[in-house]
C-alpha positions in Angstrom: -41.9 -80.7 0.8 -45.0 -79.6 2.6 -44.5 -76.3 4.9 -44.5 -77.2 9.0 -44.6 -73.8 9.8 -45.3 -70.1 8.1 -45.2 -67.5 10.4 -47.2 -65.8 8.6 -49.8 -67.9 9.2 -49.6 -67.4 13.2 -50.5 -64.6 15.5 -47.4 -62.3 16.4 -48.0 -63.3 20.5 -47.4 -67.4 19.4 -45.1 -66.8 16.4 -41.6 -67.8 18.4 -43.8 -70.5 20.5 -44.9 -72.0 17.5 -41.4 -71.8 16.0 -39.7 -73.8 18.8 -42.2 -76.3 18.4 -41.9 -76.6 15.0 -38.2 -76.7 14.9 -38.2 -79.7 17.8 -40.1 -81.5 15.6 -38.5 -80.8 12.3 -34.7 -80.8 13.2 -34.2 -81.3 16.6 -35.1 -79.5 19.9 -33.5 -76.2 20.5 -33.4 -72.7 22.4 -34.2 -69.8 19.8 -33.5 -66.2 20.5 -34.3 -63.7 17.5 -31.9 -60.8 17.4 -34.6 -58.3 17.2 -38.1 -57.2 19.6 -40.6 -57.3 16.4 -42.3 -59.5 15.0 -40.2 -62.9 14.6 -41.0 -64.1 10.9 -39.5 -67.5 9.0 -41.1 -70.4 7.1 -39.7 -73.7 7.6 -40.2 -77.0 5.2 -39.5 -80.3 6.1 -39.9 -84.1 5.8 -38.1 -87.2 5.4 -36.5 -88.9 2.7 -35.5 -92.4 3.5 -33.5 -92.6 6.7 -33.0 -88.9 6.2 -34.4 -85.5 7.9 -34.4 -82.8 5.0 -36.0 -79.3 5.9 -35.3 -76.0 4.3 -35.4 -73.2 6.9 -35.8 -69.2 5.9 -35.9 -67.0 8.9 -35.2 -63.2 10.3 -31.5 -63.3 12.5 -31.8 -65.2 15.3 -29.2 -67.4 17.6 -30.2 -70.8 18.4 -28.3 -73.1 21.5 -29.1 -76.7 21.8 -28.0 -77.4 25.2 -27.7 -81.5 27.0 -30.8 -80.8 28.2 -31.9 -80.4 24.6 -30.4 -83.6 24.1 -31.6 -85.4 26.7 -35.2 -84.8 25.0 -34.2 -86.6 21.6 -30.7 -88.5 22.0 -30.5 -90.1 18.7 -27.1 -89.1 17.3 -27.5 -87.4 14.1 -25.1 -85.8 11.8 -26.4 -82.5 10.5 -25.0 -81.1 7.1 -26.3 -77.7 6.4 -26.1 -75.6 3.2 -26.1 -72.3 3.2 -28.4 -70.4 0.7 -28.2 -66.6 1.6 -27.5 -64.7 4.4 -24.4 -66.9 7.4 -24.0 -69.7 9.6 -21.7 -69.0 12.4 -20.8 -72.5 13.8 -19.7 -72.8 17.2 -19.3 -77.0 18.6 -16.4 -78.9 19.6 -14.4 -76.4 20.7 -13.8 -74.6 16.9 -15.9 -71.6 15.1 -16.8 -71.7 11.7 -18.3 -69.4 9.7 -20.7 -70.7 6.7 -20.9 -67.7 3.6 -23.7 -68.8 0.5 -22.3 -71.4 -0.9 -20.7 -73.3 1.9 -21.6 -76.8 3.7 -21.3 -77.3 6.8 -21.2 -80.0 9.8 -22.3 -80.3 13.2 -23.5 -83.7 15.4 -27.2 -83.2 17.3 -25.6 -85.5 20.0 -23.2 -82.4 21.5 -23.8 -79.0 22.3 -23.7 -76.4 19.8 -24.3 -72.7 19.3 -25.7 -71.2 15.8 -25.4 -67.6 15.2 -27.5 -66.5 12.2 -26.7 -62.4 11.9 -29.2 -61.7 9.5 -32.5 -63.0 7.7 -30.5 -66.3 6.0 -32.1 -69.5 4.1 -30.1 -72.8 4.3 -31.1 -76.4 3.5 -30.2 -79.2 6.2 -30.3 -83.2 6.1 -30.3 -85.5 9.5 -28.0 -88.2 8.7 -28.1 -91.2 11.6 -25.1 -91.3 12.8 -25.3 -95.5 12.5 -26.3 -94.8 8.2 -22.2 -93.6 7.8 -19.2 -95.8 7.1 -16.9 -93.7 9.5 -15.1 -93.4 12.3 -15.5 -91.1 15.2 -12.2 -90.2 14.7 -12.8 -89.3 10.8 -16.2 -87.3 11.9 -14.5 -85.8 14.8 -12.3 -83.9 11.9 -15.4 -82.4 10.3 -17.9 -81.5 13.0 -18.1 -77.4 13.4 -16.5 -77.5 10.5 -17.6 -75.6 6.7 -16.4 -76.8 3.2 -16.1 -74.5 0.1 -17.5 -76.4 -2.5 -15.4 -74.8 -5.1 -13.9 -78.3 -5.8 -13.3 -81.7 -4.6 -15.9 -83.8 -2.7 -18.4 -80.8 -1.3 -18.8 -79.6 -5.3 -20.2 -82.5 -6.0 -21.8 -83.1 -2.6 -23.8 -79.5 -2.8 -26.0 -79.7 -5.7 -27.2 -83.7 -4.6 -28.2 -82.4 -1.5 -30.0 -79.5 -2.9 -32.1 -82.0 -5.1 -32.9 -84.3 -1.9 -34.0 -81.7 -0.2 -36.2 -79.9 -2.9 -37.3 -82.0 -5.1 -36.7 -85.9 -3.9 -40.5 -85.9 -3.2 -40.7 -85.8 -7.1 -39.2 -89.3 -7.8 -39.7 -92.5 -7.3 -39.3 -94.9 -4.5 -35.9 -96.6 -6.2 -35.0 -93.0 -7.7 -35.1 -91.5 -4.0 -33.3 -94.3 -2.9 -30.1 -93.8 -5.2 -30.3 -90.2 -4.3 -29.9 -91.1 -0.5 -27.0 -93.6 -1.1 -25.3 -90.8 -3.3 -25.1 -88.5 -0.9 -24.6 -90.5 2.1 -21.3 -92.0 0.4 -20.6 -88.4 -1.0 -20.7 -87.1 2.4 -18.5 -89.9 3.6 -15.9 -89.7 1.0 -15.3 -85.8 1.7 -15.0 -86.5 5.4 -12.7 -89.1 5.1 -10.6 -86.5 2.6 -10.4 -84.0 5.3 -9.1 -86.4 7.9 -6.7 -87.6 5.4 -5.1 -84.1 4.7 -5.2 -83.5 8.4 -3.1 -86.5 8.7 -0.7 -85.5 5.4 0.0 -82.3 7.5 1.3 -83.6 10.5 3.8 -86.1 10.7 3.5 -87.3 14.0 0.0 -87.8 13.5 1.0 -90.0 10.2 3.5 -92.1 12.1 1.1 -93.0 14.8 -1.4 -94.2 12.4 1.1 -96.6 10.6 1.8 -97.6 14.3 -1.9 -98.3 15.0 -2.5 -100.0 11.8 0.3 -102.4 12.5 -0.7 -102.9 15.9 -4.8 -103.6 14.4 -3.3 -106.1 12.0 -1.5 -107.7 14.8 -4.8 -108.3 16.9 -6.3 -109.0 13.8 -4.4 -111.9 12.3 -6.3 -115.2 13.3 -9.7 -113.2 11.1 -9.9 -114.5 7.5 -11.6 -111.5 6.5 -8.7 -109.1 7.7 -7.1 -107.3 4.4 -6.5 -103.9 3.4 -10.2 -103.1 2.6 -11.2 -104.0 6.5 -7.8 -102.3 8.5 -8.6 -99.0 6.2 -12.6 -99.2 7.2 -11.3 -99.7 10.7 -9.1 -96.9 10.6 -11.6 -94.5 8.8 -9.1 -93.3 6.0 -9.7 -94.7 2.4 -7.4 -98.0 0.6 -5.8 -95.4 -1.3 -4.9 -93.6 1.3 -3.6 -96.7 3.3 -1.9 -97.4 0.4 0.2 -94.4 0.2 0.7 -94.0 3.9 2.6 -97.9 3.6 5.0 -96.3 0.5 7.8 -95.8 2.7 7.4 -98.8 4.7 9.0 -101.4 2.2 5.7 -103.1 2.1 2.2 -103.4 1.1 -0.5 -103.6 3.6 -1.6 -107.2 1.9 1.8 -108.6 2.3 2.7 -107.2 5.6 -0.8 -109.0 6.7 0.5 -112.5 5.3 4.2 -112.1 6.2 2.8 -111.8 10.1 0.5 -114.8 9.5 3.6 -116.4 8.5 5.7 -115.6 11.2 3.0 -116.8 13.2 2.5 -120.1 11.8 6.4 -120.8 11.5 6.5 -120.2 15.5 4.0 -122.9 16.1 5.2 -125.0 13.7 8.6 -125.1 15.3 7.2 -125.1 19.0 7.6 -128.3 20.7 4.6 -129.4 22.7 2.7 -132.3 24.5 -0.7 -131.5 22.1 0.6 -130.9 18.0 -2.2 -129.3 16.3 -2.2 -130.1 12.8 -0.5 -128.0 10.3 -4.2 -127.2 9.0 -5.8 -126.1 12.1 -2.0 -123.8 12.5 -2.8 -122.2 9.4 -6.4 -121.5 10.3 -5.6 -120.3 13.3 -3.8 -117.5 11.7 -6.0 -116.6 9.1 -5.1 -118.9 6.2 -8.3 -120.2 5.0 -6.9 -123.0 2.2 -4.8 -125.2 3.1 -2.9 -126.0 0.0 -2.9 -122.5 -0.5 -0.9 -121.8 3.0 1.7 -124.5 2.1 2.5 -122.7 -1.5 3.1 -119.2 0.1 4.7 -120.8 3.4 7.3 -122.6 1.1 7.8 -119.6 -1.0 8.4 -117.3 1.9 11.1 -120.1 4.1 12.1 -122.7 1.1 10.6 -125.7 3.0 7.0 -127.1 3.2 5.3 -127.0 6.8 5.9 -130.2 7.5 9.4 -129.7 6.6 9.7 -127.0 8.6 8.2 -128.5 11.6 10.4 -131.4 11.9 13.8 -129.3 12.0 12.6 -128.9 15.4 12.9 -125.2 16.9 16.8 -125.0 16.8 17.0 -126.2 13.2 18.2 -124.9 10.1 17.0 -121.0 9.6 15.4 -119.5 12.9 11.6 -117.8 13.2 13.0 -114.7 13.7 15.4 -114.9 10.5 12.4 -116.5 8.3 10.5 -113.6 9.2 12.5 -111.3 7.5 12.9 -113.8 4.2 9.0 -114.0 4.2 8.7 -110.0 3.6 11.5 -110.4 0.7 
């Protein structure tokens, strides 16, 4: 990385002007206030890799406030994850205070207000993610912003070290080596996000419940979509298919067969539904998700012991009820 700005460089009268400017253009635009009268002094690298912002900023103790106005001026949302080098971070956004020791990552979004508080000369790298680049939802980054990780273990020791390399030396590979880097991390970064809002949920019970709750309500506005399974309902809830997984042990069922039991229900409901206009049992199925035809009538006569057809002409007060089936189908 090429340096945007060494203080050094600048007259002691233009230093903190030329540091505002540089920072607005390197990160994003800010309000600095150094901590002491003298002469302000820092040196701040950056550039982009890919998609992303990496800089590297040294600098005496200062405070820094970016304000709506502030964001007004570049709106873009971008997800900052810091790593502190020497000297602290003290984190203040979303209502929670963090404090970043060498060592630690932490998170904060360029979209809301925030308040850094650096109490003494620090150095700490920092990569602008786009907020449209990650595969999660508010509700999982909501969890991690003005928030640090130890990076003792788990996700953020892993997560540390590939962002130091992006941000020091990804100028030094190639244009396909670069690009793996960028991947890495950005699903690195993901993945220990979507950990932390996973333990959050883990803790608190009532928190787990109404996310069973929700998922069963998303598959339920969801059945009719060929494409729904347990990949897309986790994605959509921001937790990881393991986790969706484990969150469905106590329910009696997996998330797959929950999601064709209710596209069952649903096509044994039509099917028995007496009407001027009878869709066929194929457009039924499809309506409900089932793609191949064939394959419908195997799992439908498997789940209720009679073919669609069979079914159908029983008529709505024959043999075994929809509501009754229903239950057989999640046998």
């Amino acid at each position: 990385m090429s340096p945007v700005l060494l203080t050094s460089q600048i007259p002691e009268e233009q230093r903190l002007t030329s540091w505002h400017n540089a920072v607005g253009r390197g990160l994003v635009p800010v309000t600095v206030v150094p901590h002491s009268a003298g002469p302000f002094t820092g040196r701040l690298f950056t550039d982009h890799v890919g998609a992303l912002r990496v800089s590297t900023v040294e600098a005496d103790a200062h405070r820094i406030r970016r304000t709506k106005t502030h964001i007004a001026r570049s709106p873009e949302p971008l997800v900052a994850v810091g790593a502190q080098v020497t000297g602290r971070t003290v984190l203040v956004q979303a209502g929670r205070e963090v404090t970043a020791d060498p060592g630690d990552l932490f998170v904060y979004d360029t979209s809301r207000p925030y308040f850094l508080e650096r109490p003494e000369r620090f150095r700490a790298h920092v990569i602008l993610i786009p907020r449209r680049a990650l595969d999660l939802s508010d509700e999982s980054l909501d969890s991690a912003i003005g928030t640090a990780f130890g990076t003792e273990q788990g996700c953020a020791a892993v997560l540390q070290p590939v962002l130091t390399t992006v941000v020091s030396a990804a100028h030094q590979y190639s244009a396909t080596a670069t690009g793996g880097l960028v991947n890495g991390l950005v699903d690195l970064f993901s993945t220990m996000v979507t950990e932390r809002h996973e333990g959050l949920i883990e803790g608190d019970g009532t928190t787990r419940d109404h996310l069973v709750r929700r998922v069963r309500e998303h598959i339920d506005q969801n059945l009719g979509d060929p494409a729904l399974s347990p990949e897309s309902v986790a994605r959509a809830q921001g937790i990881s298919v393991r986790y969706l997984h484990r969150l469905f042990e106590d329910e009696g069922v997996t998330v797959g067969r929950l999601i064709q039991r209710c596209r069952l229900e649903r096509c044994a409901l039509e099917l028995a539904h007496r009407s001027r206009t009878v869709p066929t049992v194929a457009a039924i199925a499809q309506r409900w998700g089932f793609v191949n035809p064939a394959h419908f009538s195997r799992v439908f006569r498997g789940a209720y012991g009679l073919s669609p057809r069979e079914w159908r002409s029983m008529g709505p007060e024959g043999g075994v009820t929809a509501a009754a089936a229903g239950r057989h189908a999640g046998d």
